[in-house]
C-alpha positions in Angstrom: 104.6 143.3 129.6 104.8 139.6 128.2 104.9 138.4 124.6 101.4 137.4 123.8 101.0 134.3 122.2 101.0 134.0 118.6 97.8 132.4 118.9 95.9 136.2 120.0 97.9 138.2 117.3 95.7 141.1 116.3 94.5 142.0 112.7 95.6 143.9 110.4 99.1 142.6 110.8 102.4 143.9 108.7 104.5 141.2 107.5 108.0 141.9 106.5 109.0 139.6 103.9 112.3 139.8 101.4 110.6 140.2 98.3 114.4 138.8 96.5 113.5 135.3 98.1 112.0 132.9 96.0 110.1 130.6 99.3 109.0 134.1 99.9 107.8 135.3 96.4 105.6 132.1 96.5 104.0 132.5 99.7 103.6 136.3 99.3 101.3 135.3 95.4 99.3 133.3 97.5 98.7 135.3 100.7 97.3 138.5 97.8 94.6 136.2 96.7 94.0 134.9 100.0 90.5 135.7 100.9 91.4 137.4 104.4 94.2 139.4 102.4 92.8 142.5 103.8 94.3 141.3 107.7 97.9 141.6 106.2 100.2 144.5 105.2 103.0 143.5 103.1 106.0 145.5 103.4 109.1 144.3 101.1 112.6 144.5 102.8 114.1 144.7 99.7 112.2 147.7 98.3 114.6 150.4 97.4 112.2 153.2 100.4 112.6 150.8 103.2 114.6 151.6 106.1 115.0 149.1 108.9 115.8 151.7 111.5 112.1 152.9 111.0 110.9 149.8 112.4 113.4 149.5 115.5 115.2 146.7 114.2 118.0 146.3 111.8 118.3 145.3 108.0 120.7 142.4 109.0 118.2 141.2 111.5 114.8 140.8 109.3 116.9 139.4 106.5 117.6 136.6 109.4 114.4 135.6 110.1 110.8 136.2 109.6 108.8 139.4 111.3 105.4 140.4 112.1 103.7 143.0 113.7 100.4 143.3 115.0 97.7 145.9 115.2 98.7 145.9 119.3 102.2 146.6 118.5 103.4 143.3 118.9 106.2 142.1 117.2 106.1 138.5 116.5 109.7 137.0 115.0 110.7 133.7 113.1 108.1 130.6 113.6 105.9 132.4 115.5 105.9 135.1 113.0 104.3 132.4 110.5 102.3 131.3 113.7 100.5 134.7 114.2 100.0 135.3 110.5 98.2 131.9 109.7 96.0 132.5 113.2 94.8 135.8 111.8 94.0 134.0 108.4 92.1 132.0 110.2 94.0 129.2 111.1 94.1 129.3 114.6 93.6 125.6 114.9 96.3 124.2 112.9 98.3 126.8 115.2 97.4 125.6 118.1 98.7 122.2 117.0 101.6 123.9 116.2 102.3 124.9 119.9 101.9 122.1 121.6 105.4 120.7 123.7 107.5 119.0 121.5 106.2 119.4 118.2 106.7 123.7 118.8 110.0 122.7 119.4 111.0 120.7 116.8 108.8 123.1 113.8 111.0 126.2 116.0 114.3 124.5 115.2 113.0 123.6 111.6 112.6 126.8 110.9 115.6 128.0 111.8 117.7 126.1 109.7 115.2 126.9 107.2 115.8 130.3 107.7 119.8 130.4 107.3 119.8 128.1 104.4 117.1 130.4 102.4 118.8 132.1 100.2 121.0 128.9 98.9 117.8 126.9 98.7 115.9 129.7 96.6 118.7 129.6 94.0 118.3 125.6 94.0 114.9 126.4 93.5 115.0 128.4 90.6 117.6 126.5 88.9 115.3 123.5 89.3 111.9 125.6 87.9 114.1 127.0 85.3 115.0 123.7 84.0 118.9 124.0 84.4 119.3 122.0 87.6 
């Protein structure tokens, strides 16, 4: 069976998020007022009754990047884990734009170095909202 496309990802979708991230904290605040907030599970990572195993993937691996699973049982992973959660809010449009050649390519490898430089940009972050950077 072949991934779907981020694009058909099915509601209600669980989002696995590190709740210790500060890019993360944000964009969780604003996805519980969202007003299609009832299409998205939020599980923590970081929560003290999590287990990783219970999922099928490792700690190590959704502390590397993104995941999302649908209500098919899709698992959607890095960008086009952000892809399928903003088409089930309703953004399917601004997704599609997202996929076309080039451009996927370029927001994919964006991303990614995103992704391994989170945790050093969250403490920038912070430092800078605290006032002590």
């Amino acid at each position: 069976m072949s991934q779907p496309s981020p694009l058909y990802a099915t509601a209600p979708v669980t989002l696995y998020h590190d709740g210790h991230c500060p890019f993360c904290q944000l964009e969780v605040a604003w996805l519980q007022k969202h007003r299609h907030r009832e299409r998205i599970r939020l599980v923590d990572i970081q929560e003290k009754g999590f287990n990783a195993a219970d999922t099928g993937r490792t700690f190590e691996e959704m502390m590397g990047q993104l995941h999302l699973k649908d209500s098919s049982g899709y698992w959607y992973v890095g960008m086009d884990a952000s892809r399928a959660l903003y088409a089930v809010l309703g953004y399917r449009r601004l997704v599609r734009l997202s996929c076309l050649p080039g451009l996927q390519g370029v927001m994919n490898a964006g991303y990614r170095f995103f992704a391994r430089r989170r945790i050093r940009l969250g403490r920038w972050w912070d430092k800078r909202r605290s006032g002590d950077g």
